[in-house]
C-alpha positions in Angstrom: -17.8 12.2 -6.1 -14.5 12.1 -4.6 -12.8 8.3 -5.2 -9.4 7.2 -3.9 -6.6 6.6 -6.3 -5.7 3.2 -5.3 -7.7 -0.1 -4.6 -5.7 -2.2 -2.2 -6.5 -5.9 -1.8 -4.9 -8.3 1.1 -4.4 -11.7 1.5 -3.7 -13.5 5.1 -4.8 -16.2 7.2 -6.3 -15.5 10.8 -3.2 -15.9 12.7 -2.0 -12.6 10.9 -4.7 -10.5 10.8 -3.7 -8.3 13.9 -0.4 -7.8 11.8 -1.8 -7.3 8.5 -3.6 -4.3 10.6 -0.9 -2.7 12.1 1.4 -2.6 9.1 -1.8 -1.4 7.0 -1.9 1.4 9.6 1.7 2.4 9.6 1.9 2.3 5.7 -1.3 4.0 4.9 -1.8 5.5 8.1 -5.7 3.5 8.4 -6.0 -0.4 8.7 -7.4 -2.4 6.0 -11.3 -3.4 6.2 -12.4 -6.7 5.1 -8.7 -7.2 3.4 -9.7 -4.1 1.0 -8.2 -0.5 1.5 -8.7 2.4 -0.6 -6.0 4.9 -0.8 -4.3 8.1 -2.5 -0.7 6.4 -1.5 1.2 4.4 -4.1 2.8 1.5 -3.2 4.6 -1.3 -4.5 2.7 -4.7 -3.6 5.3 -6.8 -3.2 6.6 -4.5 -0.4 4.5 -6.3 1.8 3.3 -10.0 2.1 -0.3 -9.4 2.7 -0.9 -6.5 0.1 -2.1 -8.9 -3.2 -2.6 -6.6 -5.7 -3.0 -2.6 -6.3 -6.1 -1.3 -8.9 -4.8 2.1 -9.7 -8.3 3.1 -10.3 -8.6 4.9 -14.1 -12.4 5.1 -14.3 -15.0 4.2 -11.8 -19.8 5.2 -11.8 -22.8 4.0 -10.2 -24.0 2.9 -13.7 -22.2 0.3 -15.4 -23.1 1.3 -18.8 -21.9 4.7 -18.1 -18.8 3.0 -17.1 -18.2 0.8 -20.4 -18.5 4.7 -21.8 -16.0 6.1 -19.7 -13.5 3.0 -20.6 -14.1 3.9 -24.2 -13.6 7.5 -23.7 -10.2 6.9 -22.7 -9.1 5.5 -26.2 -7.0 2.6 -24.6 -4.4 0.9 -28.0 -2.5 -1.6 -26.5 -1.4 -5.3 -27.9 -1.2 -7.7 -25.2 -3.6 -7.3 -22.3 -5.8 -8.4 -20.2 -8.8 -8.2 -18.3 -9.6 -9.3 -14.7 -13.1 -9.1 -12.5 -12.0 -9.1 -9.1 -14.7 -10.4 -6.9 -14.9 -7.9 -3.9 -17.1 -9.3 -0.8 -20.8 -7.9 -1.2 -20.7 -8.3 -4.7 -23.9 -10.1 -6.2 -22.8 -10.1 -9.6 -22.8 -14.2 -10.9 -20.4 -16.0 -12.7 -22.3 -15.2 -16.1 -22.7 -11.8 -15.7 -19.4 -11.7 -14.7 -18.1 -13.3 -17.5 -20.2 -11.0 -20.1 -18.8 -7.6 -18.3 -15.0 -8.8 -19.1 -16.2 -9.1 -22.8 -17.8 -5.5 -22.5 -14.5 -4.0 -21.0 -12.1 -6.3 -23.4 -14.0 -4.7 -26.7 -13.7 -1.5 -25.5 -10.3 -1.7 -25.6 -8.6 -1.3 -28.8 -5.6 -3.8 -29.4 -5.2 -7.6 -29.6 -5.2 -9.6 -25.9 -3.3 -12.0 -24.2 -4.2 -14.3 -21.3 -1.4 -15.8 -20.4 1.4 -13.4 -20.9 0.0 -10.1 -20.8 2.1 -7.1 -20.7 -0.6 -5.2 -19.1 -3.5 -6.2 -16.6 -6.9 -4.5 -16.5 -9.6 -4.8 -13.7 -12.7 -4.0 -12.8 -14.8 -4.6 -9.7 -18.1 -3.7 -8.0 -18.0 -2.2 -4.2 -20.8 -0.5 -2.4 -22.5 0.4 -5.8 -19.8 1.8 -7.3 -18.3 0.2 -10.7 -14.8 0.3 -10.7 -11.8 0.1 -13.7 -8.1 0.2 -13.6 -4.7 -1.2 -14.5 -3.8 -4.1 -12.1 -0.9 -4.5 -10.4 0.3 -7.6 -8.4 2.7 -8.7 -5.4 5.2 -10.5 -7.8 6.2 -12.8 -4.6 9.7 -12.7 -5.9 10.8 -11.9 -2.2 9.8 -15.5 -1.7 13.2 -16.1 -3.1 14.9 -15.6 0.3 13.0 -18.9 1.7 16.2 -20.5 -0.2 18.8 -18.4 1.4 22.4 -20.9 2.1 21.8 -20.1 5.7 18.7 -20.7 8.2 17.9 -21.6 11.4 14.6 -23.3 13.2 13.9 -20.3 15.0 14.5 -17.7 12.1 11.5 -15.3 12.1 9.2 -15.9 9.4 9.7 -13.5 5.9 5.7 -12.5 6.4 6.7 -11.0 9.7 9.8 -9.7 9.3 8.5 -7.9 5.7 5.8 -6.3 8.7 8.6 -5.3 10.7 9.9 -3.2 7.9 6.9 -1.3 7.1 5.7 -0.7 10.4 9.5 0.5 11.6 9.8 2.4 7.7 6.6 4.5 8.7 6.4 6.9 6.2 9.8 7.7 5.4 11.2 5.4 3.0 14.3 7.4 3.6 15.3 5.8 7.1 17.8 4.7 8.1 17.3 1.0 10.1 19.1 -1.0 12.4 18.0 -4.8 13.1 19.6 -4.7 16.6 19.8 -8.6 17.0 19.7 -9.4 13.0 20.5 -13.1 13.6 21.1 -14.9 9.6 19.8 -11.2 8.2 15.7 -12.3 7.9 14.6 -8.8 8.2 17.5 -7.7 6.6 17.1 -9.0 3.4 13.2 -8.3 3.5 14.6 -4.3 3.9 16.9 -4.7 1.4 14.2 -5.9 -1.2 12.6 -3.3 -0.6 15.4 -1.1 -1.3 15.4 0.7 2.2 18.5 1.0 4.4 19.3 -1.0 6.9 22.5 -2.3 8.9 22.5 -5.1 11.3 24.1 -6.1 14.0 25.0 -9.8 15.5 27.2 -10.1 18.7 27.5 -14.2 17.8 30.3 -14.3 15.3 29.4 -17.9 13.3 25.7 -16.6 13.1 26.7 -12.6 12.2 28.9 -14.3 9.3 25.7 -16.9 8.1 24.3 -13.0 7.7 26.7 -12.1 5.5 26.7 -14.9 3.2 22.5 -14.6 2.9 22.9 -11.1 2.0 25.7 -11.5 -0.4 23.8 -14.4 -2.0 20.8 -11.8 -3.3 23.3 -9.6 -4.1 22.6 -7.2 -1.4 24.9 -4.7 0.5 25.2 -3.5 3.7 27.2 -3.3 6.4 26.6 -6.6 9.3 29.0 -5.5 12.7 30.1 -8.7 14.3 29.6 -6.4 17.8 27.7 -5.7 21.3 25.1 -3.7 20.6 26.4 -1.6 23.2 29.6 -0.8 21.0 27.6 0.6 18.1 28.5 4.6 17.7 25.6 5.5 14.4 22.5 6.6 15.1 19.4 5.7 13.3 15.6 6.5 12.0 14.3 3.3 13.8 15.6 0.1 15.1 14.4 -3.7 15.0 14.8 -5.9 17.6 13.7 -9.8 17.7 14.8 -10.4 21.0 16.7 -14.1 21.3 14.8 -16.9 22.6 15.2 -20.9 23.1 18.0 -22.9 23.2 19.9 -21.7 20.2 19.9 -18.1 21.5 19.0 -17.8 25.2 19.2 -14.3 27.0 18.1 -13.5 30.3 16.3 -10.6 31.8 19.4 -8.6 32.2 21.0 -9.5 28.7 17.2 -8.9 27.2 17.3 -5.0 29.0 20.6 -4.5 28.0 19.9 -5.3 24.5 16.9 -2.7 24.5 18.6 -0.5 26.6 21.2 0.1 24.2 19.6 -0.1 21.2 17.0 3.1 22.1 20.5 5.1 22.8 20.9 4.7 18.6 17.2 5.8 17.9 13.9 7.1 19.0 12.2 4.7 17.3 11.9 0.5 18.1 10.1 -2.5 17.0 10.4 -5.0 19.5 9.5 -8.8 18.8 9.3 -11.0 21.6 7.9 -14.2 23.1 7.4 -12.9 26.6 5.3 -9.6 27.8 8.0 -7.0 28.2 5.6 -4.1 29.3 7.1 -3.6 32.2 10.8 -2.8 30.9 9.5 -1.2 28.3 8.6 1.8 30.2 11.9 1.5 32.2 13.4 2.1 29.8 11.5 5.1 29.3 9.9 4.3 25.7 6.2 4.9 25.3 4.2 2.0 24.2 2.4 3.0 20.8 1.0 0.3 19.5 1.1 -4.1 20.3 -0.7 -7.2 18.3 -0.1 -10.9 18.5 1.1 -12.9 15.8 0.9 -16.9 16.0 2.7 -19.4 14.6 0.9 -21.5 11.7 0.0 -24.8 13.5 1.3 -24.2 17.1 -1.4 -22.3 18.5 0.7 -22.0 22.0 3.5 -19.9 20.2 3.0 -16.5 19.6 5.3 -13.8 19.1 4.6 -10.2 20.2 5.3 -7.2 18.6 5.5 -3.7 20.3 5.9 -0.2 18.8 8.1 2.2 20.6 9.5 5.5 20.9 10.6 7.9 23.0 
């Protein structure tokens, strides 16, 4: 029986499901089903803000007893661990039972546990009558950090969305190279930076290009920030992000919104665009094909939604 390596679990509320999707799709090339993916790609959890945790599957049978073998077959020693049931939607098993099987995997583990501080996490889990065990890894949420960066502003795109952005723009070269064409105080930035991908930004505003510099500087983080037009940028890139400017803070009209993209697919083949209004239309004059598109809307104002197109030539 052929098993994937890798049990993905998600986390995310229905105004982000059409995201959650889309960056499932460009990471593992297949969306996530019923927030559960399985997969022979490793990747870090707290690369994304909807990925919960990873089972990194080390055992897995139709027969729970002949699991509880298998666990013991592997001759585990380890001080310090733990054990988690993750409750996986169509499971039957009850609390009870539930508890009982920890004890069952926790004894056939050789080593002394610890609940609250374990060094290492193990899981099991039951899915379409198959028993499952593992070592558990989870999105450390440290990226949550950047909520308190010294500079922010109303309009600021959320760090859920913006970690999206990444992935989805990233593909599946975690080599690129990525330009955030209107990077505003550096909120996708920092996300890319995280993640340890490469990314420059640019910011034609110079009070809001140097509120950039001083998030990214704050975390530690370097990279270059051109207080410039985008049309005045001479690299070239993997991809490019673009949150177009809307509101009062940061209007743009049609021409400054078509210059912006114009430009921008000069320095790459690829784009992620964000915006608040449907830009089909100069999307293909451009001459970029359309790839892919999903809605995301804002927690608690139903009427404001941002939409995200994928793009290449």
């Amino acid at each position: 029986m052929q098993i994937n390596k890798h049990i993905y679990f998600f986390s995310y509320d229905h105004t982000e499901s059409e995201l959650c999707k889309l960056e499932s799709k460009y990471i593992f090339g297949k969306e996530e089903n019923n927030k559960l993916l399985f997969s022979d790609l490793k990747v870090e959890p707290s690369n994304s803000a909807f990925i919960k945790k990873r089972l990194d599957v080390i055992s897995f049978s139709k027969d729970y007893s002949n699991l509880i073998s298998e666990i013991k077959k592997e001759n585990i020693h380890i001080n310090g661990f733990k054990v988690e049931y993750l409750v996986v939607d169509g499971d039957p098993t009850e609390y009870g039972d539930r508890l009982g099987k920890l004890k069952d995997v926790g004894y056939s583990i050789e080593g002394d546990p610890d609940y609250y501080n374990p060094k290492v996490t193990y899981a099991i889990c039951y899915y379409e009558g198959i028993w499952f065990f593992g070592s558990l890894i989870k999105n450390n949420y440290e990226w949550k950090k950047h909520k308190k960066k010294p500079c922010s502003y109303s309009n600021s795109i959320n760090i859920k969305v913006a970690k999206a952005l990444v992935n989805i723009a990233i593909k599946d070269n975690k080599n690129s190279i990525l330009l955030d064409a209107c990077c505003g105080v550096g909120t996708i930035m920092l996300e890319a930076c995280f993640a340890g991908y490469k990314i420059e930004g640019c910011e034609i505003n110079w009070k809001i290009c140097r509120d950039a510099r001083e998030n990214l500087s704050y975390f530690n983080y370097s990279t270059n920030v051109y207080r410039s037009d985008i049309k005045d940028i001479n690299e070239s890139y993997d991809a490019a992000i673009i949150d177009l400017p809307y509101n009062l803070y940061s209007c743009a009209s049609d021409e400054d919104i078509l210059h912006i993209v114009r430009y921008t697919a000069m320095l790459t083949d690829r784009l992620v665009i964000v915006s608040t209004s449907d830009i089909t239309n100069l999307i293909h004059n451009v001459g970029l094909n359309l790839l892919d598109y999903c809605v995301v809307s804002k927690s608690g104002k139903r009427n404001f939604t941002r939409k995200i197109w994928v793009c290449e030539k």
